[in-house]
N, C-alpha and C positions, 0 to 999 in steps of 0.2 A: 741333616743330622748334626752337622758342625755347629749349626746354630741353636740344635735342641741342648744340646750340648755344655754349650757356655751357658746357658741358664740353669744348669743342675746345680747339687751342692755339690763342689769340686772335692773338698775336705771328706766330706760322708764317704761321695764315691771313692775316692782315694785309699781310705783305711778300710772298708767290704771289700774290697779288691784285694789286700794285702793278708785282710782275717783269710780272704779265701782261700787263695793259693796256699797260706800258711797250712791253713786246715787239711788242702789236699795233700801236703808236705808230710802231715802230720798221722794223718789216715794211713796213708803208705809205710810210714816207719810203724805204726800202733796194729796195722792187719798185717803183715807181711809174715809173721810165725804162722799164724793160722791160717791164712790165704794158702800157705806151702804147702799145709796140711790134704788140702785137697788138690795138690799139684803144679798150681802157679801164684808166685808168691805176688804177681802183681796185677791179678785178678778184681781185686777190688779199688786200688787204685786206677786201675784204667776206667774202670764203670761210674767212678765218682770225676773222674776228666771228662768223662763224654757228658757226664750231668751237667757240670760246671756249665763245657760251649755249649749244650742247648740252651743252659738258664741265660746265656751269655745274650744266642742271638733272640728268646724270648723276652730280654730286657730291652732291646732296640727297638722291639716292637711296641710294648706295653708303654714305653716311653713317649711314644709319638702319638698314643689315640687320648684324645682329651677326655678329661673324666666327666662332663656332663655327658660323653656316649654309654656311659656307665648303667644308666636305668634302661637301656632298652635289651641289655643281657641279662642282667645278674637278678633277675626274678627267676627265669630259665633257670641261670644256676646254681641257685638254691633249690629247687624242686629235683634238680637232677644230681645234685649232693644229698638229698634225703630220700631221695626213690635208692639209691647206691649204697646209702647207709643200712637202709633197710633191707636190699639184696642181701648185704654181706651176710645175714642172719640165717638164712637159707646156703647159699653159693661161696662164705667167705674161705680164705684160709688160714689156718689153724697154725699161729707158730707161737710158743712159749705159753699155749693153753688159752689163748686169744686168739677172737676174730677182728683182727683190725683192717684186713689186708683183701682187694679181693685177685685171681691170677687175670692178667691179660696176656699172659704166653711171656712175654719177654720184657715183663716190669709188671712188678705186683704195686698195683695203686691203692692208697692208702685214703679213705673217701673223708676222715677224720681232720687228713693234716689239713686238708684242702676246704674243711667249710672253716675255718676259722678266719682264711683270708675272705670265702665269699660273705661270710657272716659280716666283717668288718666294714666290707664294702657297700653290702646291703644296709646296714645299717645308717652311714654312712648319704648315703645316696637318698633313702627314703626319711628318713629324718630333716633331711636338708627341704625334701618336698612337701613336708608337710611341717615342715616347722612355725608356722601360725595356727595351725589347728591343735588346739587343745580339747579335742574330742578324747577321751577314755579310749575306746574303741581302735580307734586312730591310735594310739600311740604305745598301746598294748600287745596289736599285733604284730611287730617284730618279736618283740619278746617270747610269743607265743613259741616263735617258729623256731626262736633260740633255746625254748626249753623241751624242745620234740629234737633238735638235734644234739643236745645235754644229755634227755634220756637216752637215747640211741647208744648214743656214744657208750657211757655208763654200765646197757647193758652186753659189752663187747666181752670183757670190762674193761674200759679205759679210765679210770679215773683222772690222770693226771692231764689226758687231753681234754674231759670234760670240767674239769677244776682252771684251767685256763681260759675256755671259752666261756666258762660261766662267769669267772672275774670280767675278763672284757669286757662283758655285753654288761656288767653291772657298774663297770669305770664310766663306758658310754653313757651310761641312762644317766648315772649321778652326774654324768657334766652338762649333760644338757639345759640348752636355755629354756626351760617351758616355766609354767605357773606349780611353787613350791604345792600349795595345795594339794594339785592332780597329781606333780610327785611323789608326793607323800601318800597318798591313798593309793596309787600304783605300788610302789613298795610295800604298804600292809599286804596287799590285797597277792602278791607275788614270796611273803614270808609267809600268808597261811596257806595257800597253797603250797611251802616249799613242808611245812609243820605234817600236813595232811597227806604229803606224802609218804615223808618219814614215819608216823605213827599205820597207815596202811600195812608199809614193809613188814614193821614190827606185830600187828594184830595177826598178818598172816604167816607168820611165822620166817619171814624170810630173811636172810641175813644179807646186809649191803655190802659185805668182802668176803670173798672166797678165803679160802684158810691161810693159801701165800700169801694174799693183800693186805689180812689183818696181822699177820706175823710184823708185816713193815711198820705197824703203828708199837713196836715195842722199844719205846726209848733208853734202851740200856745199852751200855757200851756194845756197838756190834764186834768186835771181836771176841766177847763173851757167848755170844750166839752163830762161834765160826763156823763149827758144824750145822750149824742150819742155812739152806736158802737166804735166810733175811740177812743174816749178816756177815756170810762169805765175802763179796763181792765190796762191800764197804770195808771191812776188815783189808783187803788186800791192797784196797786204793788207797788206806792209810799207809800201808805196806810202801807204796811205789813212792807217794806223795815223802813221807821221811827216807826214802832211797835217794831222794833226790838232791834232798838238802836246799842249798840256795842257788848251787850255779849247775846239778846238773851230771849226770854219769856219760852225759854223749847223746845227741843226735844219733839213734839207731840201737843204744846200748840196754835199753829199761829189759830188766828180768821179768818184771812182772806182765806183760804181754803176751811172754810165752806161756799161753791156757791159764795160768793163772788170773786174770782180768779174763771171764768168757765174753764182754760189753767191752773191750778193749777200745774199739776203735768206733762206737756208738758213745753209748750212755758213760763211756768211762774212760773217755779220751782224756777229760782235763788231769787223772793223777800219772798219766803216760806221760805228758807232756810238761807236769814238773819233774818225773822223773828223769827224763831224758835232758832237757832246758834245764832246771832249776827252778827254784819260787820264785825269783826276781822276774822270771819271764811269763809265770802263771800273776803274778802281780800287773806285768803291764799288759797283761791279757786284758783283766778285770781294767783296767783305767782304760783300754780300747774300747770294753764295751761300756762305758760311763758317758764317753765322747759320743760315739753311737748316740744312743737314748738322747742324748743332750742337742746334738743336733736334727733328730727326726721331731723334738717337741719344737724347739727351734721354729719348725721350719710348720708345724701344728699353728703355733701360736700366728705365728706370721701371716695364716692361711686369711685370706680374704673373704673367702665364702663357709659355712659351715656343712658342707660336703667335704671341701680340704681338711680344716681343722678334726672332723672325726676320725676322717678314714686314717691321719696322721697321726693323732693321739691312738688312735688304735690299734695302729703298725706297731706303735713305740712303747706300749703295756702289753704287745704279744712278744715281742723281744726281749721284754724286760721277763718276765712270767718265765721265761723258758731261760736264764741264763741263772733266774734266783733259784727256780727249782729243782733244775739240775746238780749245781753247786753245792743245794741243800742237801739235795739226795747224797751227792756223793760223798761229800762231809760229815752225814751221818745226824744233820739237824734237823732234817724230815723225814717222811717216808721215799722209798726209792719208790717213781711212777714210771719211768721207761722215756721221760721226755728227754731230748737230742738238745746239745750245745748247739748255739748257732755257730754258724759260718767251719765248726771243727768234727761236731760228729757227722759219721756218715751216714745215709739215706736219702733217698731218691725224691721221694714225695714232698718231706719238709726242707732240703735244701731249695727245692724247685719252688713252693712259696715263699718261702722265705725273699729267696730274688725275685717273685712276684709282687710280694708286698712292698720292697723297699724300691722296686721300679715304678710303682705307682706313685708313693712317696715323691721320689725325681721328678714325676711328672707334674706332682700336688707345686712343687718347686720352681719349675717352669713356669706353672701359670701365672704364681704368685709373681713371680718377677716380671710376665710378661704384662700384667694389670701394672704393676706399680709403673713400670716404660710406658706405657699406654698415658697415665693418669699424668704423671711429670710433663709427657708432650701435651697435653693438654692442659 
């Protein structure tokens, strides 16, 4: 393991290690009002420590299996991420008027968070194996399967998880090395299909947002819409965000935690966190995750094989996706979708990929370094 080890990215691992703990730091001071509410105020902070060491000793693991083992699972678990998605519709449960979630008694798993990394993978994997075949056929069926896990998703409703996976799988396609031609007729052939959809919707009279989801698309000051849903929640993280100023009320001190933020310690950690810190430290937040990106593409580019290079490029546009749209949400520059900071807000599901995807990553790293020692000695 010492030797897997010294071949990772020492710098990457170094600053995920430090977002994380921060983040636990951070959860714990952002739930602690309302953790109290129902009795113990360090309730959630415990359950985000035990996530942590599992993701900790599942990193060790995922670290060490080399990713050409990679094609003999992750067929299985794409099928068993869309039979799961498809359960929720029947079995899921119902929290904030979504089904995202399904119960397994003592962790509600979330089948959403988890195809984006199998998606990646697959992608990723099968790409790499047919990357001389420029059959139509061939090169369209992933896609297929990514747009059966889009609609799915979709109609939970999740939009903002199926607006991530749908960029992915389209950053992917557009980088691929194939013949412009059969991409380009692949892309017609995937924007009338997307046309054909959309006007179905509309013939049958159905509407693609519920009435809270299309209130999020109203771009006017949300504190003008405080008394509504859409723009309580934004309104207030302005609130926290100018409480904070540039250095900060204290570590443990932010007012607006208390039930004012209900996404406190989720979707609306980051105005807790200048509230409490300051902007100078929601600043070097954003240049943490800059570094991130910077070194998972890094280490993309660097990749030897085009199995590394995607499954890295693809870690590095689901991280990026999730830090922009968050941000935007809470800023009030898009609509709010419910998608989790990394490394700071809390949940089960998406911290646990999260440390799946970027240990994979480690491992795309390893190899890269071990080819290059290999080639030198030779």
């Amino acid at each position: 393991m010492k030797k897997l080890l010294a071949k990772t990215d020492k710098k990457l691992l170094i600053i995920t290690i430090i977002l994380a703990l921060f983040g636990l730091l951070m959860i714990f001071s952002a739930s602690s009002a309302k953790a109290a509410v129902y009795g113990n105020p360090y309730s959630v902070f415990i359950k985000h420590a035990i996530t942590l060491a599992i993701c900790m000793l599942g990193s060790v693991i995922i670290i060490s299996i080399p990713t050409n083992t990679y094609q003999k699972f992750i067929n299985l678990a794409l099928y068993i991420i869309i039979l799961a998605l498809i359960f929720i519709f029947t079995y899921g449960v119902v929290i904030n008027s979504t089904k995202r979630w399904i119960d397994l008694g003592f962790y509600n798993f979330q089948p959403s968070e988890f195809a984006k990394v199998i998606l990646i993978v697959y992608l990723g994997t099968y790409y790499a194996k047919y990357q001389k075949d420029n059959s139509y056929l061939v090169l369209l069926k992933p896609l297929l399967y990514g747009a059966l896990i889009c609609f799915l998703i979709f109609m939970q409703p999740d939009f903002g998880t199926m607006f991530i996976i749908f960029s992915m799988m389209s950053f992917i396609f557009l980088s691929l090395p194939i013949n412009k031609k059969i991409k380009n007729k692949i892309i017609q052939i995937a924007f009338g299909a997307l046309l054909i959809s959309f006007l179905f919707f509309l013939l049958n009279g159905q509407q693609f947002f519920k009435t809270g989801q299309a209130d999020r698309f109203k771009f006017l000051n949300p504190c003008q819409r405080y008394k509504e849903k859409s723009g309580y929640q934004v309104c207030n993280g302005f609130i926290a965000i100018n409480n904070g100023g540039l250095w900060g009320v204290g570590l443990g001190n932010s007012t607006q935690k208390f039930l004012y933020l209900p996404a406190a310690y989720t979707d609306f950690i980051f105005p807790v966190i200048v509230e409490e810190l300051g902007l100078l430290v929601g600043l070097l937040i954003i240049l943490l995750y800059i570094f991130i990106i910077y070194r998972i593409f890094r280490i993309a580019k660097r990749s030897y094989n085009l199995r590394g290079a995607i499954i890295a490029y693809g870690v590095g546009v689901y991280i990026l996706l999730h830090i922009v749209i968050n941000l935007a949400g809470v800023l009030g520059i898009m609509p709010l979708t419910g998608v989790p900071l990394p490394f700071l807000s809390y949940g089960g599901s998406y911290i646990f990929n999260l440390t799946i995807a970027l240990a994979i990553v480690q491992r795309i790293e390893i190899e890269n370094n071990t080819y290059r020692r290999r080639n030198l000695l030779k």
